[in-house]
C-alpha positions as CSV (number, residue, x, y, z in Angstrom):
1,X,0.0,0.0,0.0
2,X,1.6,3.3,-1.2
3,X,1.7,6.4,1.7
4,X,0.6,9.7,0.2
5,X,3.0,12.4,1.7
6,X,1.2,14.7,3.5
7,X,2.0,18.6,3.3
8,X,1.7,20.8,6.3
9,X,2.2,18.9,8.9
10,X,2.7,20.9,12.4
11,X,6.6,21.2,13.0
12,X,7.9,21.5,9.4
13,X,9.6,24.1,8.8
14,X,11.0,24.7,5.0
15,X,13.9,26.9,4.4
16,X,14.8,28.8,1.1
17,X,17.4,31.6,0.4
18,X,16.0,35.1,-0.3
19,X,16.3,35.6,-4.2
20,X,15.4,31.8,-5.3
21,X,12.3,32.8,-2.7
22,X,11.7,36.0,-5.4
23,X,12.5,33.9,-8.5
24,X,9.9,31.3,-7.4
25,X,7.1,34.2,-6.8
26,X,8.1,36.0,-10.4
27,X,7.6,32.4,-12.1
28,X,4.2,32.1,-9.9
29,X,2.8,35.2,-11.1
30,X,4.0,34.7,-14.2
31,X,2.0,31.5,-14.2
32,X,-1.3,32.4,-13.0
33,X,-1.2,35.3,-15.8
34,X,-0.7,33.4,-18.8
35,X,-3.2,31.2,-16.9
36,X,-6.2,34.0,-17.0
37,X,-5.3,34.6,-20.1
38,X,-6.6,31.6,-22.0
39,X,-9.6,32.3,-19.8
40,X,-10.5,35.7,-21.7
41,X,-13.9,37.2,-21.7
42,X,-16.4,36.8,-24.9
43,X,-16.4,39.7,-26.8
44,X,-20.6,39.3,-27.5
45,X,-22.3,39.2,-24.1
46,X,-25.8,38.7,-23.3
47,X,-28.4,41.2,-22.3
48,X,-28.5,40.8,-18.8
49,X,-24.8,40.6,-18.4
50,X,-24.6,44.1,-20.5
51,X,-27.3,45.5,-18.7
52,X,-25.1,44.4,-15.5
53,X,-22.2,46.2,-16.8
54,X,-24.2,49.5,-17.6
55,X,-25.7,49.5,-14.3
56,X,-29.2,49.5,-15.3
57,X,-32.0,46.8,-15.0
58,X,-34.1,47.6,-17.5
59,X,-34.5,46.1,-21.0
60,X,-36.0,49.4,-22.7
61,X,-32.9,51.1,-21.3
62,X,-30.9,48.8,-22.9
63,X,-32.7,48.7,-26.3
64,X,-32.5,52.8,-26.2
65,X,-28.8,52.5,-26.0
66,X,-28.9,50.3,-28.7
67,X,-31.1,51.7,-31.1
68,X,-29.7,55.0,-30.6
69,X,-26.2,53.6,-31.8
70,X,-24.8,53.9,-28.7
71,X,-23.5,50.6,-28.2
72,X,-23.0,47.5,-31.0
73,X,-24.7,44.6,-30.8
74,X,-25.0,41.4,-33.0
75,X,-28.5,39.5,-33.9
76,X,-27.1,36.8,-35.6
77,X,-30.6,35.0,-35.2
78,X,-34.4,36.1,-35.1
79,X,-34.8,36.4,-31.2
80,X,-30.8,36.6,-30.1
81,X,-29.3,39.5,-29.4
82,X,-25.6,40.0,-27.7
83,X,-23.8,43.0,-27.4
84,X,-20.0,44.1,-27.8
85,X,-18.0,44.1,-24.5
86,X,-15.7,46.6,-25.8
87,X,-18.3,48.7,-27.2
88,X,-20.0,49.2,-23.5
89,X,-16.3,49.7,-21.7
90,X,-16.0,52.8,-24.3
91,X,-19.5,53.6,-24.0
92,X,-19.0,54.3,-20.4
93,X,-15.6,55.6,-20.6
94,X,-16.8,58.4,-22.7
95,X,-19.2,59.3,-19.9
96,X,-16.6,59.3,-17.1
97,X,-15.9,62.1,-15.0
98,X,-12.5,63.5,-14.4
99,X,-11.8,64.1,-10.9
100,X,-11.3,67.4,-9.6
C-alpha cells in the first residue's frame, strides 16, 4: 500500500534563500497570468450581463442604448441578441468624470 505524503504537517519548517524565494514568486505570477489569459472574456455578451455592466435593470434602457447607436450589438438569429463588451467599456468611458 503506497503512503501519500502529506503537506503541512505541524513542526515543518522549510527553508529557502531570499532571491530563489523571489524567483519562485516572479515564475508564480508569471503562471497564473498566462493562466487568466486563456480564460478571456467573450467579446458578444448577453443582455442581462450588458445591462449588469451599464448598471441598469431595465431592457427598454438597454434597447435605447442600442437603437440610438450607442453601443453595438449582433443579432445573428431572429430572437438573439448579444452585445460588444468593448463597445459598452467605451461607452461608459466616454461618460466618465474627471476628478477634480
Amino acid at each position: 500500500m503506497e503512503r501519500k505524503q502529506q503537506f503541512g504537517t505541524k513542526g515543518e519548517v522549510i527553508s529557502i534563500e531570499k532571491y530563489a524565494f523571489i524567483e519562485l514568486l516572479e515564475q508564480t505570477v508569471q503562471y497564473v497570468k498566462t493562466s487568466l489569459g486563456h480564460a478571456k472574456e467573450n467579446k458578444w455578451i448577453p443582455p442581462d450581463e450588458a445591462k449588469r455592466m451599464l448598471g441598469i435593470t431595465s431592457s427598454t434602457s438597454l434597447q435605447k442604448l442600442r437603437d440610438e447607436g450607442k453601443i453595438r450589438y449582433s443579432q445573428h438569429m431572429h430572437k438573439v441578441i448579444l452585445y460588444d463588451r468593448d463597445s459598452i467599456n467605451d461607452y461608459l468611458s466616454l461618460h466618465a468624470k474627471d476628478t477634480f
